[in-house]
N, C-alpha and C positions, 0 to 999 in steps of 0.2 A: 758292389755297385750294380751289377746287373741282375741281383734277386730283388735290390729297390725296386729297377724298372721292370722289373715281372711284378713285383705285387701291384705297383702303378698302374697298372695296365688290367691284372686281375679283378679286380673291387669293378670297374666299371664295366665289365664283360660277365662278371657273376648278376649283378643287377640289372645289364641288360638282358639275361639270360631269365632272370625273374619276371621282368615287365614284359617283354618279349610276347607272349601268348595272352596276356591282358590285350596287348596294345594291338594284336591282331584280332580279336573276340570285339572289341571296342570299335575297329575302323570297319568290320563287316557291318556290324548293326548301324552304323551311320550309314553305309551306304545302300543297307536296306529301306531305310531311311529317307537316303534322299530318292530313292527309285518311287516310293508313293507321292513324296510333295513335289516333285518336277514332272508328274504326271494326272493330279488333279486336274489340270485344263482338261483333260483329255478323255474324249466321249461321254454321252450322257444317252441313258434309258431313257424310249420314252413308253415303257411302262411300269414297273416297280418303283424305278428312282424317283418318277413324273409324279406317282400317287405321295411319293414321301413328299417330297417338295409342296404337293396340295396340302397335306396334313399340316405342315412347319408354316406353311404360309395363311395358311387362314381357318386354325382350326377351331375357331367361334362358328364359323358356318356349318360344322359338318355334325349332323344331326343323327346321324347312325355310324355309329361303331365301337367296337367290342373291345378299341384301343382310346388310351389319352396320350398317348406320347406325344404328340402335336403339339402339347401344348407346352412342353418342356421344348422341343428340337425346334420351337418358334424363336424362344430365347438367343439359341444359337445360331437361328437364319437372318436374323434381324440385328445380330452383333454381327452377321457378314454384311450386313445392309445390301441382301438378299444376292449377293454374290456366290456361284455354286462352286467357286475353286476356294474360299475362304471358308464356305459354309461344311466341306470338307476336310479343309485343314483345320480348323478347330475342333470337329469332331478326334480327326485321329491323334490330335495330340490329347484332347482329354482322354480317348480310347487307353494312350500309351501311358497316360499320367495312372489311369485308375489300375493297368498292369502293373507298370515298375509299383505300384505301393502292395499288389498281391506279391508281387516275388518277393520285394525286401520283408515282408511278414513272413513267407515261410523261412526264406533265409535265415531271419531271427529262432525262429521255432528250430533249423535243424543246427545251428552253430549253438543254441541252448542246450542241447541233446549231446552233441557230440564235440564242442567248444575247440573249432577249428581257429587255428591260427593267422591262416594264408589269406589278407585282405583283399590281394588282389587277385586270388580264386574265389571269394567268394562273392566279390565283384561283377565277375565273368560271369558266374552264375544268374546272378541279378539280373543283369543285361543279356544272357541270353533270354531265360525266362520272359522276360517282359518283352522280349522283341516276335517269341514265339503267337502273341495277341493277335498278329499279323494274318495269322492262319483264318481269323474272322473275314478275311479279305478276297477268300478264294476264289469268289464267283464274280470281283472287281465292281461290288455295286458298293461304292465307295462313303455314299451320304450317308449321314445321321436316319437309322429306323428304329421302328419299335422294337426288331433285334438288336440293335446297336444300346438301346435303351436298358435290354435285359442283362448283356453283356456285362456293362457297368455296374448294373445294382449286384449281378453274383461276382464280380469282383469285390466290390466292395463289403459285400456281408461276408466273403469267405476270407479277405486279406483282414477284416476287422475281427472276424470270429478268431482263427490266427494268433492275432497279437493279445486277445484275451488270455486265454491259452498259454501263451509264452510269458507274460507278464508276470502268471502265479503259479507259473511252474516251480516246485519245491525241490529241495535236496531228496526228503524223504518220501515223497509221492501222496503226500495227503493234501488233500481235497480245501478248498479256502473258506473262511467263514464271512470276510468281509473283502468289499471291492475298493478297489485305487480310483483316483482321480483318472487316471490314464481310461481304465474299463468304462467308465461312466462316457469319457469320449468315443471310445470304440463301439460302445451301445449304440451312441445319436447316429455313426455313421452306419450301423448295419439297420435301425428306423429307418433312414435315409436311403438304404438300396432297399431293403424291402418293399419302400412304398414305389419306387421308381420302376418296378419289376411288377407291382400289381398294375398298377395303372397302364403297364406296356402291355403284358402278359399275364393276367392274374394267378394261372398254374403256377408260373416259372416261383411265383412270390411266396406261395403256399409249401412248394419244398422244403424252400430252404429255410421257412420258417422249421420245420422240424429240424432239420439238420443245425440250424442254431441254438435248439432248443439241446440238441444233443452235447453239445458244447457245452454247455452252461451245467449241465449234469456230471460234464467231466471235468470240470474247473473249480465248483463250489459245490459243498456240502448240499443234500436234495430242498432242503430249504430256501437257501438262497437260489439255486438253481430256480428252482417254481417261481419265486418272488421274482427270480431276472427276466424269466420269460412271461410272464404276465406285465411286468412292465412296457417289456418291447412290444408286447400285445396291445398293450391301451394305446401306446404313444401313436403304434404304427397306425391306431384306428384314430385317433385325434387328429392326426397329419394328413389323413388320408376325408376328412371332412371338411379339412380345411381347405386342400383341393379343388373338393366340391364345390365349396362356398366360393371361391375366388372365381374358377375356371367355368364352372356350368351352371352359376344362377342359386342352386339346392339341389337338394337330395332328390327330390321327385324330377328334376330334371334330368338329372343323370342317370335315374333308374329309367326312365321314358327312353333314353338313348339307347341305355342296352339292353332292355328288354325290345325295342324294332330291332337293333343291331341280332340281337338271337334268334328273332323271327326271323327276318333275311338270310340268313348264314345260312337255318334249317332248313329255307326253299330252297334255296340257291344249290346246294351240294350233297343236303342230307346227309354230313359228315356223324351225325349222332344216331342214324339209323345201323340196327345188327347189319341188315346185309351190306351194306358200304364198308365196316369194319371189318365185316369177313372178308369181303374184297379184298381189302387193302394189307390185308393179312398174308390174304393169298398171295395177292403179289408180290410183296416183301419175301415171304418165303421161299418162291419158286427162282427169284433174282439170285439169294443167298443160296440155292441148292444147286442152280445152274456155274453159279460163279466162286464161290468159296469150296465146292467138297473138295477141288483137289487141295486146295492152301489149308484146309483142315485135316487132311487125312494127314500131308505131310509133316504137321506140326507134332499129331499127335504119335507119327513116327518113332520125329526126334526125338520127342518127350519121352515113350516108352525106352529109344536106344538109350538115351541118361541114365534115366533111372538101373535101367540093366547093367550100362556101363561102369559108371562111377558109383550106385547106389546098390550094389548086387546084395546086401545083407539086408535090404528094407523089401519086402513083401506083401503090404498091405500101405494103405493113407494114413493111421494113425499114427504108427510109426516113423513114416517119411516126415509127417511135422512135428514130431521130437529132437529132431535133427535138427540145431539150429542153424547152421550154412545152408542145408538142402530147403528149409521152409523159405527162408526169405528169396534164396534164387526161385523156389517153385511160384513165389508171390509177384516176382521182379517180372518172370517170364511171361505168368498172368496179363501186368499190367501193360507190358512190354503188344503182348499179343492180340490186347482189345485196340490199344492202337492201330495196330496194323490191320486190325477187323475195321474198324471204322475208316480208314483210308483204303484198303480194297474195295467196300461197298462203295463210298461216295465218290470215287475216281475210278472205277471200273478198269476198262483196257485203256483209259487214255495215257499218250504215250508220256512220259515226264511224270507223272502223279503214280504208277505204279512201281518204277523206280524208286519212289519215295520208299513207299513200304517194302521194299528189299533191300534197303539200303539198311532202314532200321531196323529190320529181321535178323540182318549180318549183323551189323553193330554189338544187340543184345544177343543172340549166340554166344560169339568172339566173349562177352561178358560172363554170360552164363555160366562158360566152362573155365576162366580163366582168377576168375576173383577167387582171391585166395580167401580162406577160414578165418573169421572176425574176429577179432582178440577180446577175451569176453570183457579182460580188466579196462579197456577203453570202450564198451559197449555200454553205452546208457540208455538205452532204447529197446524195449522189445519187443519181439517178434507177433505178438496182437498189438504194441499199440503202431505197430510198421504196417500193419495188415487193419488196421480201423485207421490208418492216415489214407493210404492209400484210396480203400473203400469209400470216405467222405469227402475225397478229393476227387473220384470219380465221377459220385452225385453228385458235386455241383456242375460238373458238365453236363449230366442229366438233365440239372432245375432249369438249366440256359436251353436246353430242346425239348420240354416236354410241353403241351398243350400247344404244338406247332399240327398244321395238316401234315409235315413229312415227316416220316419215319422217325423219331426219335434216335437212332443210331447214325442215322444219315446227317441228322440235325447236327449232330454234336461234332461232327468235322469242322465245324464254325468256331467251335469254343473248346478247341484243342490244348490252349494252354494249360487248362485244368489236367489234360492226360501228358501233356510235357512237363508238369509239376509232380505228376508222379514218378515221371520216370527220374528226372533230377532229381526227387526223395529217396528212390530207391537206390540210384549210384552212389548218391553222398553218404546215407546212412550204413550200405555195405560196403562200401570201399574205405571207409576211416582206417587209418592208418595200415591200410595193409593193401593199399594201389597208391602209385607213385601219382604226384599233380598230372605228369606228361597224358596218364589216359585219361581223368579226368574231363582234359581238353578235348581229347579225343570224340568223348562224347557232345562235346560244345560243337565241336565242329560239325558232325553229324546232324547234328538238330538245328545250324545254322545253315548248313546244306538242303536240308529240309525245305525249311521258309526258302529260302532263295528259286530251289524248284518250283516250290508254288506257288510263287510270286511271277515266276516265267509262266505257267501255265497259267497264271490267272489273266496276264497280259497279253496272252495269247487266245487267251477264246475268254474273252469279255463276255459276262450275261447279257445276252440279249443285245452285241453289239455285232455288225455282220462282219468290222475287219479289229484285227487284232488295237490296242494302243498304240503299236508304234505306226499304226496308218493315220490314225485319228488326228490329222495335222488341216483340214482347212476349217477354216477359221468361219465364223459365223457369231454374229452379234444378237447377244440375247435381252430383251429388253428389260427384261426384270434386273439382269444386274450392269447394263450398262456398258459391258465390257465382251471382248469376243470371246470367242470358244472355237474348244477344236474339235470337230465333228469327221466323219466320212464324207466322199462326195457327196453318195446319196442322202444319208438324211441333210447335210446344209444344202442342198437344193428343195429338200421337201421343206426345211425352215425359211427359207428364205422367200419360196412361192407361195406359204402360208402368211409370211408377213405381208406379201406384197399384195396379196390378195384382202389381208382383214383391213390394210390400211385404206386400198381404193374404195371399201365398199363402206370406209368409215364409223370401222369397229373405233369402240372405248374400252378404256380399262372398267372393269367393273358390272360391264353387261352381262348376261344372262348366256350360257353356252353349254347347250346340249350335247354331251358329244356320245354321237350313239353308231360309234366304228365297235366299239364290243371290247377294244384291246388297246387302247393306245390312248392314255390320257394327257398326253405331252402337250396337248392344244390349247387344252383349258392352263396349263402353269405357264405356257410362252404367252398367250392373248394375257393372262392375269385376269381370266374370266371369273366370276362370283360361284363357288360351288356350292349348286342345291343338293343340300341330304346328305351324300357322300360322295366323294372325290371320283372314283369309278365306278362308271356302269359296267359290270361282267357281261358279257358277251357269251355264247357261245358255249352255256349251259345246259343241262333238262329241262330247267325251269328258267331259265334266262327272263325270261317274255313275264312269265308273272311276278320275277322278281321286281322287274321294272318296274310294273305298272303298281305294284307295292309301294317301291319306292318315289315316284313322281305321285302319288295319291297323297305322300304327307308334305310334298311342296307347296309352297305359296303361286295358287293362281294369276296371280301378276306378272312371277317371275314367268309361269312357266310362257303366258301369250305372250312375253316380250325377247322368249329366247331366240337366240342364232343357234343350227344347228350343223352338225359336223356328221357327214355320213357316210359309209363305206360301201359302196353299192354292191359289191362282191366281196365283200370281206367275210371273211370265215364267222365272226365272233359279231357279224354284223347286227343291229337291230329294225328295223321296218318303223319309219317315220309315223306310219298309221296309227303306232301303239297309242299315240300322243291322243289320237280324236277318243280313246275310250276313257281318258283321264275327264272324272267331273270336276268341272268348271273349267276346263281349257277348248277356249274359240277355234271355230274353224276357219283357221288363217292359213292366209297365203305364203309361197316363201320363194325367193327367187335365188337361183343360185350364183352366185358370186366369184366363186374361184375352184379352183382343180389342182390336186400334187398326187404326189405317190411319196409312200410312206417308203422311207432306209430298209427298217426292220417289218418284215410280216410284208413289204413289199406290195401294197394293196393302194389302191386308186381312193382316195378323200376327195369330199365336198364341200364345201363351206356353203351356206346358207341362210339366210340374212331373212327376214318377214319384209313381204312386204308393205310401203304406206297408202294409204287410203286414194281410190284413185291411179294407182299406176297400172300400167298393162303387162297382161299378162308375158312372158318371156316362152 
């Protein structure tokens, strides 16, 4: 009787003891979850964000620039019916859609490799991976941009490239001669990020075209390979005319675009000049020598004590990667280490974000020494193709930061999940049957801890917002979408005086608005003014002034004698209303000033400006 009600009692305590760390992996990620969609209301840029929102909102007008993503995140600004708390939750659920389909692809590729049992670890897996996309969110500029753009497309070509891969993977490791139904799908959708990554970033598209290409080499025989990648080659250029055709008219129109767009850039910044590069060189490297030698030296400490330690009969490199526990940890530890490179440089001393990366430092230590020797007879994977997963799971965090103005290593704190995909590759494929589920979690938790940090830290010092989100609570009605918002005191007083002012002096939707504060294009997306050329005037350049006068030289003379103008009499990034009389064909007209605020962010006194009608006196 009483071993009945023991085993009674056992079955549902063995199973909840299984579900148990599922069901705690599962209710984190919800609640990281819900901490983004219950705080979409909450603060808005008014400059980065401000410029997307121009781009999503009206990107037929914008006549210069190096991006089309506009014309894709219009789609989605106009399924919010231009609401900014919907026009952000649609982004980050497609964000989250296009993650969960990269983890479930590697998932397939390492449960192929190493054909784990445990659904509901590699479940866990799943959902953390996917939840780690979050890390795109570090700097809290929440709306749909042309990085949000790129994001996706390397999502999409590396979770498609992926399931190729896993599809035709063999018993006996040879190479495939003909393709599945399944791969002809996964093609259209890596066409489909590829083109959505040129049009945003055209660098970002150009990598990963190689690195698919590299795929295709390692999937089918070198024939089919060439023939796959010339395929995706033509499609991608078919798709990408058609584009053209729909969004800019032709081809010569769109070449007109970025050829001004490349002219400007070059005044503007001279980012394609040697000494700007050396500059930027310099500075990067004096940041990294001043702030990583010591977190390098001591790496390369422990590295050496290891190897001394536990490695005492290996003497050279050759050697130590004949070893095959020693190479995959010496690999694990690599990849383990760029992370925490990349999280030192882009969070610096700040305080919560540098805890991240010693948190992870310990983590893979504690791993390093403790993972026990791989049982070869369940090892189905080896140690090059552990060390070319790794490497191409890298790069595509590279193709998401490269042809950005920052850093490239800086860049790629955004698109971390590609280096939390290595590190999930690297525990599951060394730890198969020789670590128990318990650490496995271990590591989940870790890297749920992780995002959680830096979701506090992102909450906490908003870009470009002066109080954290959980200040961002009064309320301020935007007209574009009809509904309030939560802002700081300061900027919904600067919104609110900016509305009250364009309303008395009998602004319209659709008018003409110069805004030449140098830094804050937030006026023209609240007015829903009509943008000439390109959405912001930079401020506050070398070349500022002739960038300008470039760019108002290819506007339309009508618009320009009918604009209202926005000026910052002391603003740092300010421009000189004068510029306007050296523009040919724009009248020397009068302008009367209308209204007065001070801006939240950058803190600086604005003017609204109105022309005046025929007949009135002077003010």
């Amino acid at each position: 009787m009483l071993l009945t009600i023991s085993e009674k009692y056992i079955k549902p305590l063995e199973l909840f003891s299984k579900t148990f760390p599922f069901l705690i992996v599962s209710s984190i990620v919800l609640i990281i979850i819900s901490r983004f969609i219950l705080n979409f209301q909450s603060g808005i840029d008014l400059t980065d964000e401000s410029f997307y929102f121009l781009h999503s909102s009206q990107p037929e007008n914008i006549r210069s620039s190096l991006t089309s993503f506009g014309f894709y995140s219009s789609f989605l600004f106009y399924l919010a019916d231009g609401n900014i708390y919907y026009f952000r939750l649609i982004g980050f659920l497609i964000l989250l859609l296009s993650a969960t389909f990269f983890s479930w692809s590697l998932n397939c590729y390492i449960t192929r490799k190493i054909l784990c049992g445990d659904k509901l670890l590699e479940l866990s897996w799943i959902l953390t991976l996917a939840i780690s996309v979050t890390f795109y969110y570090s700097t809290w500029l929440v709306s749909p941009s042309y990085n949000f753009m790129v994001l996706i497309g390397c999502l999409l070509v590396s979770a498609s490239a992926i399931r190729i891969v896993t599809n035709g993977a063999t018993t006996n490791g040879s190479k495939r001669q003909e393709s599945s139904t399944k791969d002809y799908f996964y093609i259209s959708l890596i066409i489909a990020g590829l083109h959505l990554c040129f049009v945003s970033k055209p660098p970002s598209a150009l990598l990963l075209y190689v690195l698919v290409t590299i795929v295709f080499f390692s999937a089918y025989v070198p024939i089919r390979a060439i023939s796959k990648a010339l395929i995706v080659g033509l499609a991608w250029l078919a798709l990408f005319l058609i584009h053209v055709s729909l969004f800019d008219g032709s081809l010569n129109i769109y070449l007109d675009r970025i050829s001004l767009a490349w002219e400007l850039n070059s005044l503007l910044n001279s980012t394609l000049e040697p000494s700007f590069i050396l500059n930027k060189f310099l500075f990067y490297l004096r940041n990294i020598l001043s702030k990583e030698v010591v977190l390098i030296i001591g790496v390369i400490a422990l590295v050496v004590g290891y190897i001394k330690y536990r490695l005492s009969n290996v003497i050279n490199l050759p050697m130590f990667i004949k070893d095959s526990e020693a190479s995959i940890k010496l690999v694990a530890f690599i990849g383990v280490f760029i992370l925490i490179f990349n999280y030192k440089l882009f969070y610096g001393s700040d305080v919560g974000k540098g805890g991240v990366a010693l948190l992870f430092f310990l983590v893979a230590w504690y791993w390093l020494f403790e993972t026990k020797r791989i049982q070869k007879e369940c090892n189905q994977i080896s140690n090059i193709e552990i060390l070319a997963c790794l490497i191409w799971l890298f790069s595509c965090s590279m193709a998401f930061s490269i042809g950005s103005t920052i850093h490239p290593i800086l860049k790629s704190s955004h698109s971390l999940i590609f280096c939390v995909g290595c590190l999930c590759f690297i525990i599951r494929v060394t730890n198969f049957k020789s670590a128990t589920i318990k650490v496995e979690y271990l590591y989940m938790a870790a890297i749920l801890l992780m995002i959680t940090l830096n979701i506090n830290y992102a909450q906490l010092k908003p870009y470009r917002l002066i109080t954290p989100i959980a200040e961002q609570n009064t309320k301020v009605l935007l007209p574009i979408d009809g509904e309030p918002h939560k802002v700081d005191t300061k900027t919904a007083k600067y919104i609110n005086d900016l509305s009250k002012s364009a309303k008395k002096a009998e602004w319209k939707e659709g008018m003409v608005l110069l805004d030449l504060t140098g830094g804050t294009p937030f006026a023209s997306y609240f007015l829903k003014a009509k943008v000439i050329v390109t959405p912001w005037y930079f401020g506050g350049r070398d070349n500022s002034e002739q960038w300008l006068r470039k760019v108002l030289s290819h506007a339309d003379t009508r618009d320009l004698n009918s604009a209202w103008l926005l000026l910052a009499p002391k603003g740092h990034y300010r421009f000189d209303k004068n510029i306007l009389f050296e523009i040919e064909g724009y009248k020397n007209i009068e302008y009367e000033k209308v209204g007065s605020f001070t801006s939240g962010f950058r803190n600086e006194q604005q003017e609204l400006w109105k022309p005046k009608k025929n007949g009135e006196p002077d003010i």
